[in-house]
C-alpha positions in Angstrom: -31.8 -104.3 -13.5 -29.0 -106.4 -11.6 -25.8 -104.2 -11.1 -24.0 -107.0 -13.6 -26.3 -106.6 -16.4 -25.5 -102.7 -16.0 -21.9 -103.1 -16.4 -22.0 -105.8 -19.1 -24.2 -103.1 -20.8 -21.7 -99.9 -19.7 -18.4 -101.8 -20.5 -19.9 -103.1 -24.0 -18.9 -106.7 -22.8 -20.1 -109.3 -25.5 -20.9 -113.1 -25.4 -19.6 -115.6 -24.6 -18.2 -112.9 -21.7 -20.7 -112.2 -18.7 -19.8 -110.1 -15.6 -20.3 -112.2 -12.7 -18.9 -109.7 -9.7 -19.0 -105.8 -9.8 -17.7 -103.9 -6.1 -18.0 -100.3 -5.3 -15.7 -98.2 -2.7 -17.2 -95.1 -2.4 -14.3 -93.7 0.1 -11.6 -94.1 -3.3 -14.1 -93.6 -5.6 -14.0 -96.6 -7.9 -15.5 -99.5 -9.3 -14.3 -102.5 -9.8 -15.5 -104.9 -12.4 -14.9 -108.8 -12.8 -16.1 -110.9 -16.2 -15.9 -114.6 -16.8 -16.7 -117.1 -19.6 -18.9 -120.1 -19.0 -16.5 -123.3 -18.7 -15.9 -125.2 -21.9 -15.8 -122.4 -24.4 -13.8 -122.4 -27.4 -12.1 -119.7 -28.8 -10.2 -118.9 -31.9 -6.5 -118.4 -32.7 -5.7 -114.9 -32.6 -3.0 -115.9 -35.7 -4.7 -118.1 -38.0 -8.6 -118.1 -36.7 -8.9 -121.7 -35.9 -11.0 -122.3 -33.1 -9.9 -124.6 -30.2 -10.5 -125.4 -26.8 -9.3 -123.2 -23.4 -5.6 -124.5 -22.7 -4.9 -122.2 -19.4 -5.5 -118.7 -18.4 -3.1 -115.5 -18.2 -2.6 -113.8 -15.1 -5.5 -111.4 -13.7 -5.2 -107.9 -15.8 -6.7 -105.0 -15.1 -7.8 -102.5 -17.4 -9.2 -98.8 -16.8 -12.2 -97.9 -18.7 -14.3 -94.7 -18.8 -15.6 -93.2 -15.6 -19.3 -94.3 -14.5 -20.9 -91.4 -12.2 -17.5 -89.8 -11.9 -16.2 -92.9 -10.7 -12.7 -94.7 -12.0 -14.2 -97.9 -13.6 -11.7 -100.6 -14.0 -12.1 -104.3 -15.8 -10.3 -107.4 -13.7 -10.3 -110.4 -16.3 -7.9 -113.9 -16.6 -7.5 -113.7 -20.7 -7.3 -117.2 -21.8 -4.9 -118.9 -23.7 -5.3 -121.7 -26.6 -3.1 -124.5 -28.1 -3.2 -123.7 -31.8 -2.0 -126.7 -33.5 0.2 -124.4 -35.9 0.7 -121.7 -33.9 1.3 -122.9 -30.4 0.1 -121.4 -27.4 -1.6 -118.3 -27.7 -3.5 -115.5 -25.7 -6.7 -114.5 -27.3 -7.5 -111.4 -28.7 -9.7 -109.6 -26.4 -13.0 -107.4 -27.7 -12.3 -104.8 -25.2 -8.6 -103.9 -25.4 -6.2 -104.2 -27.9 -3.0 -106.2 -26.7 -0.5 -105.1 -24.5 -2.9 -102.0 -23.5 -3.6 -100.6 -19.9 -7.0 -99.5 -21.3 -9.6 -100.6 -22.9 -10.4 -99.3 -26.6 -13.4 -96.7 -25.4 -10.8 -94.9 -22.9 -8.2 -94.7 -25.4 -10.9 -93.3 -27.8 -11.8 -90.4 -25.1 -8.1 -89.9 -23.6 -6.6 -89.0 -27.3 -9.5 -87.0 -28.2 -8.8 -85.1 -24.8 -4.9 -85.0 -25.5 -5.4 -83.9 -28.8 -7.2 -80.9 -27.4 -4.7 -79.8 -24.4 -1.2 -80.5 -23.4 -0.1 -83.7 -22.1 -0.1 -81.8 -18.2 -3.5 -81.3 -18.3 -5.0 -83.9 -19.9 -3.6 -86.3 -17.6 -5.2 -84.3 -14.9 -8.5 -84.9 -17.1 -8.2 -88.6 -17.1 -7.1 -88.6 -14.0 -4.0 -91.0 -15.3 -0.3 -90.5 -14.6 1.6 -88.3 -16.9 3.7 -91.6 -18.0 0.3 -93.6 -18.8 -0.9 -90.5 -20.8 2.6 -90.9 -22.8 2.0 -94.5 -23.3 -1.5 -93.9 -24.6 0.4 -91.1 -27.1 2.8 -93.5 -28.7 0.5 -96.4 -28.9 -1.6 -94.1 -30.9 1.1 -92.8 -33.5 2.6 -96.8 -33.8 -1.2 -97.7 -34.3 -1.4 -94.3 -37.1 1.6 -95.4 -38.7 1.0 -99.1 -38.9 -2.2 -98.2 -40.8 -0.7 -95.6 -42.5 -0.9 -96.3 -46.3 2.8 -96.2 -48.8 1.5 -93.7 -50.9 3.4 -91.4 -53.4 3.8 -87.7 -52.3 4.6 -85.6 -55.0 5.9 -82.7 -53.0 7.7 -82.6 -49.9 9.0 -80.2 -47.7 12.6 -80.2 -45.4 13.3 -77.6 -42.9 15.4 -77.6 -40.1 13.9 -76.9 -36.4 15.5 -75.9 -33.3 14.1 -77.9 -30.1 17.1 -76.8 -27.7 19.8 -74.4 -26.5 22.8 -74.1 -29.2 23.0 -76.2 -31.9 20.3 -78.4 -31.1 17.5 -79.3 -34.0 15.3 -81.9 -35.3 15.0 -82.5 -39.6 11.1 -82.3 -40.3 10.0 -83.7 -43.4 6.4 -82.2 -45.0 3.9 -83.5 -46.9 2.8 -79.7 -48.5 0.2 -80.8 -50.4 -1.9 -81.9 -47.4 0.1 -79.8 -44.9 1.2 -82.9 -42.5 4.1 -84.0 -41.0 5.6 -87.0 -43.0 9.0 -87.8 -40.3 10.6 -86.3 -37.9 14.2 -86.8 -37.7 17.3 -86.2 -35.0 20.0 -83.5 -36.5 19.9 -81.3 -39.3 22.5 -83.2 -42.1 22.6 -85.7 -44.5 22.1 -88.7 -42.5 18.7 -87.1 -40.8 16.8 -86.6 -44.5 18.4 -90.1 -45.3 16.7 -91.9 -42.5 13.1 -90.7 -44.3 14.3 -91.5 -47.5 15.4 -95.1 -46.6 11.8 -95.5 -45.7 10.0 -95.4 -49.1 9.9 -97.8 -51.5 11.3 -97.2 -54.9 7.9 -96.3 -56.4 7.6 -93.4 -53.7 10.9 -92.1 -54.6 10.6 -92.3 -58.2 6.7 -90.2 -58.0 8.8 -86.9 -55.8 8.3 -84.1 -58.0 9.7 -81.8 -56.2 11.4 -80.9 -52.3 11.3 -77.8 -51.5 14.4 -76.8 -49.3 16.8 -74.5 -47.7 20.2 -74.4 -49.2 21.9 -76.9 -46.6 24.4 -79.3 -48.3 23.6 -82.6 -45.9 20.0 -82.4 -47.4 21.0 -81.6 -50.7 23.5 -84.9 -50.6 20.4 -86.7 -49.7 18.2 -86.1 -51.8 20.8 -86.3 -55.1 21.7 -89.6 -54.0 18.4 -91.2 -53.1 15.8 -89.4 -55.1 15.9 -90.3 -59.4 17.1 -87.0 -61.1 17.1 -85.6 -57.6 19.1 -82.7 -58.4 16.7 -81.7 -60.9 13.3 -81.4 -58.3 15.6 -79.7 -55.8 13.6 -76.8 -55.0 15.3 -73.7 -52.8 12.7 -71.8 -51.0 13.2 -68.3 -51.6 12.2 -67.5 -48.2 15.7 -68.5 -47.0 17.0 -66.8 -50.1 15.5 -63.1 -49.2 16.9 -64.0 -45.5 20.1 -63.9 -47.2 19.8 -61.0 -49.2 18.6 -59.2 -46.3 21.8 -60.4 -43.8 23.7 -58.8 -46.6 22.0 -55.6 -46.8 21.9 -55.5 -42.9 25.7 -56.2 -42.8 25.9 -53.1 -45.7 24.3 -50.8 -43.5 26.4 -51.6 -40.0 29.9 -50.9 -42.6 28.1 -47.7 -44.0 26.9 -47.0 -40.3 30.1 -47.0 -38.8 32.5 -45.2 -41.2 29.9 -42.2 -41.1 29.2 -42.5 -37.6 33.3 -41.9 -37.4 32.3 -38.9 -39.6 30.1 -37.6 -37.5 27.0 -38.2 -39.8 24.2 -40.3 -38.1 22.0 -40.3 -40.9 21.4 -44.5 -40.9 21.0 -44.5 -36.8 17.8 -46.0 -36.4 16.8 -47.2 -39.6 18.2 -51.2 -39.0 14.2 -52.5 -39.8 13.4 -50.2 -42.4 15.9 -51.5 -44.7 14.2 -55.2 -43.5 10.8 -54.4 -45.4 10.1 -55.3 -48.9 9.0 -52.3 -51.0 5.1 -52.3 -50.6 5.2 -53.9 -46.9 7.0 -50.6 -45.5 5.0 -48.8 -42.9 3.4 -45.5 -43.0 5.3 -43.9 -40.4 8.4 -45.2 -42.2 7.3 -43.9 -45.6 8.9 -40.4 -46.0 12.0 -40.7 -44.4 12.7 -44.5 -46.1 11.8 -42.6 -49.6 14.3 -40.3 -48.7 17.3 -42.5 -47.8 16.6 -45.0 -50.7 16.8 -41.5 -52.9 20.1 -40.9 -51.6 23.4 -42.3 -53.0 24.0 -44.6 -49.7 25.3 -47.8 -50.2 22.4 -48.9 -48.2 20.4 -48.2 -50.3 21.9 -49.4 -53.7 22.1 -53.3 -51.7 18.6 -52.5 -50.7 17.8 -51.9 -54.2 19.5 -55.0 -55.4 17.8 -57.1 -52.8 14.2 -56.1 -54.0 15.2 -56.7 -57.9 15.9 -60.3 -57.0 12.8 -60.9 -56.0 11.4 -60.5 -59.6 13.4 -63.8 -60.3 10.5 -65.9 -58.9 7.5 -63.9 -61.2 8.9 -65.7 -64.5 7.6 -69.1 -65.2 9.6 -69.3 -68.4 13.1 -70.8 -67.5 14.5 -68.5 -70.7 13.1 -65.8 -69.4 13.9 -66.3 -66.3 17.8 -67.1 -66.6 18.2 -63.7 -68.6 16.7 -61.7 -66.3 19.2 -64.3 -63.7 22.3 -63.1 -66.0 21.3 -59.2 -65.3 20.8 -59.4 -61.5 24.3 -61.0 -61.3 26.3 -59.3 -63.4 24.6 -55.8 -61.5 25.0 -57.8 -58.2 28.6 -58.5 -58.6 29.5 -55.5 -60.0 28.6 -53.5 -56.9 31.5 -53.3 -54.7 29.5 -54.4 -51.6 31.1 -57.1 -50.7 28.2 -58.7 -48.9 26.4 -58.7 -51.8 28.5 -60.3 -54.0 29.5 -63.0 -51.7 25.5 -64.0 -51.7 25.4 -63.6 -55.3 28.1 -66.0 -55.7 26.5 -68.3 -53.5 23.3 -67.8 -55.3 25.2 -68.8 -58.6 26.4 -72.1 -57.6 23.1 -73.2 -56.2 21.4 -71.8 -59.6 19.7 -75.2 -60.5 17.6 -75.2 -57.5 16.7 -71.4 -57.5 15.5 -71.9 -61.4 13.5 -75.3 -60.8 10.6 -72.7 -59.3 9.7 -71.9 -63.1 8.6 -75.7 -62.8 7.8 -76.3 -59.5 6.3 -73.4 -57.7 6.4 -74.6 -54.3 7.8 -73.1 -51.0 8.6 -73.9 -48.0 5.8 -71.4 -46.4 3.8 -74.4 -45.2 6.9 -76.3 -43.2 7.3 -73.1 -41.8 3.8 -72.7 -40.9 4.0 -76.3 -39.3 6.9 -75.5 -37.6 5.2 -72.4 -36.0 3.1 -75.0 -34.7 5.9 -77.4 -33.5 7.0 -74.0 -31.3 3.9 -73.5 -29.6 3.2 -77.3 -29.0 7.0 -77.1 -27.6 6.3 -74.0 -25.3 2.5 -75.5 -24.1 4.8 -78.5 -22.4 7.7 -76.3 -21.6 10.1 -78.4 -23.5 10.2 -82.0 -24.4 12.8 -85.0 -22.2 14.3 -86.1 -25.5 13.8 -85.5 -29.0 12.0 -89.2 -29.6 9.0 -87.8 -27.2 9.0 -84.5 -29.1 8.9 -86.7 -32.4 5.6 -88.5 -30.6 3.9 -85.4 -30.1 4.4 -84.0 -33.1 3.1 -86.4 -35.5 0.8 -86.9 -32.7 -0.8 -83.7 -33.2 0.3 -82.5 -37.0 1.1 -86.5 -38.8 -2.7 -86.2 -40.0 -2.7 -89.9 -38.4 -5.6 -92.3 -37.9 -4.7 -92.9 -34.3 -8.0 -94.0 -32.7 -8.5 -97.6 -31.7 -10.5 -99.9 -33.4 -14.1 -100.0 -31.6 -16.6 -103.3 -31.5 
């Protein structure tokens, strides 16, 4: 077999293309492939499919493909171009690469299942491609996901806040948590960052959100009551963030208590930060006797301890009747304390009341943003940080959008 019919085979070239010249340098290790068309073909509009005859052709572009005997294969061809009597001049579509690409469709294929599997460092070094050519590949791949990607409804999303940076420095992530996949990611962490996903649905999208599950930020609670029908009503706070609350409340009990016995000369809460940290069945064994103890004792600790773990009862009802009485006893027990970290949460907790009751009708968390965002950390930490936050939005919906990001093979 002639070295050309190899390569026409290798490269997947189809008629009317033929290669005509193929040349090897084994000092650089590459191969360097040249097809042709026979003169007098015609081919069709890329727009409209009518065919025509050759008007001119492009400059020569070259195009890497995948490795032959551990050689760098590339593909040297003169695209043509057609006068389409509607659409004007046109370059063909090629069958090998897509437009605009430095690859052809089988490389891209291979290079984002390789940087799917590895950080972008080391896949370039895999390819052997620069780090900005394994960036181009990336994006094209998540326009290409999201062009395909179809409008469908998603009944339950998922908003959390993530911190890519030093200071205040964070990205809004938007979750689809019944599939567990990114739907957006977002600059900031305010109104205007969950308004920039919301712009992009169409009213029949926004009207089938049954519920969003998030934190108790007021930017994303603006957003969602002003964009989403009855928004305020599948506003879902995820009681993770609650508890965090509750337990920054307890902690700051403990410091007060802490000191003004300390001052006595009693240093019966030294140590014992974390303890008060664990829920009731989650505290450890070594912990056990002496937390029994202090939670027996008439600390103040341990009364905002006590309150703390009560709450958490709030999210067994799935009556809202139910669930707003037992609400009405936690308050008025919360507020009646005379810790005043306590009731400062509690009264917190009471204005955002409609969103802590929805979970009798919409049992959904955040747990599976948070999850995802777990995920966001290590991708970060794998590339030791990202330039700017519109790369870090490419690798994330890169590697968590749930995208169809491969190229379209003949």
């Amino acid at each position: 077999m002639r070295d050309t019919d190899l390569y026409r085979h290798l490269l997947g070239i189809e008629d009317p293309w033929f290669v005509h010249e193929v040349k090897l340098d084994i000092q650089a290790q590459r191969v360097d492939v040249w097809v042709n068309h026979p003169e007098g073909t015609k081919w069709p509009c890329p727009d409209c499919g009518a065919i025509g005859p050759l008007y001119d052709h492009a400059v020569e572009r070259v195009w890497r493909h995948l490795d032959s005997c551990q050689f760098q294969t590339f593909l040297h061809a003169r695209p043509p171009r057609i006068h389409c009597a509607k659409h004007g001049v046109r370059q063909i579509r090629l069958t090998w690469a897509e437009p605009h690409a430095r690859f052809t469709v089988l490389f891209e294929r291979f290079a984002i299942d390789v940087l799917l599997h590895t950080h972008i460092q080391a896949g370039s070094e895999i390819l052997r491609i620069s780090w900005d050519e394994a960036w181009h590949l990336m994006e094209r791949a998540v326009k290409r996901g999201q062009e395909r990607k179809p409008k469908k409804v998603i009944a339950q999303l998922g908003v959390d806040e993530k911190s890519v940076g030093r200071g205040q420095d964070y990205v809004t992530v938007v979750c689809d948590l019944e599939h567990g996949r990114v739907e957006e990611v977002t600059e900031g962490n305010n109104c205007q960052s969950l308004q920039i996903y919301l712009d992009s649905l169409t009213a029949e999208q926004l009207e089938g959100i049954e519920a969003v599950a998030m934190d108790m930020a007021g930017g994303y609670i603006n957003a969602v009551s002003g964009s989403v029908p009855n928004g305020r009503e599948k506003i879902v706070f995820d009681r993770y963030h609650i508890m965090k609350l509750m337990n920054e409340a307890v902690d700051k009990v403990r410091q007060q208590e802490h000191k003004m016995l300390a001052e006595k000369g009693n240093p019966i809460l030294k140590g014992t930060k974390f303890m008060w940290l664990y829920s009731q069945e989650k505290v450890p064994f070594q912990y056990l006797a002496d937390f029994c103890s202090l939670r027996a004792s008439d600390l103040k600790t341990a009364r905002a301890w006590a309150i703390k773990e009560n709450l958490r009862t709030l999210w067994w009802y799935r009556s809202l009747a139910w669930a707003e009485k037992f609400w009405k006893r936690w308050y008025s027990w919360a507020i009646r304390s005379r810790l005043a970290p306590v009731k400062k949460i509690a009264r917190t907790l009471k204005e955002h009341l409609y969103g802590i009751l929805s979970y009798c009708k919409h049992p959904i968390t955040n747990a599976m943003t948070e999850g995802i965002n777990s995920q966001i950390e290590t991708l970060r930490k794998a590339a030791c940080g990202y330039r700017n936050k519109h790369r870090l939005r490419t690798v994330i919906l890169f590697h968590l959008g749930g995208l169809n990001l491969y190229p379209v093979t003949h």
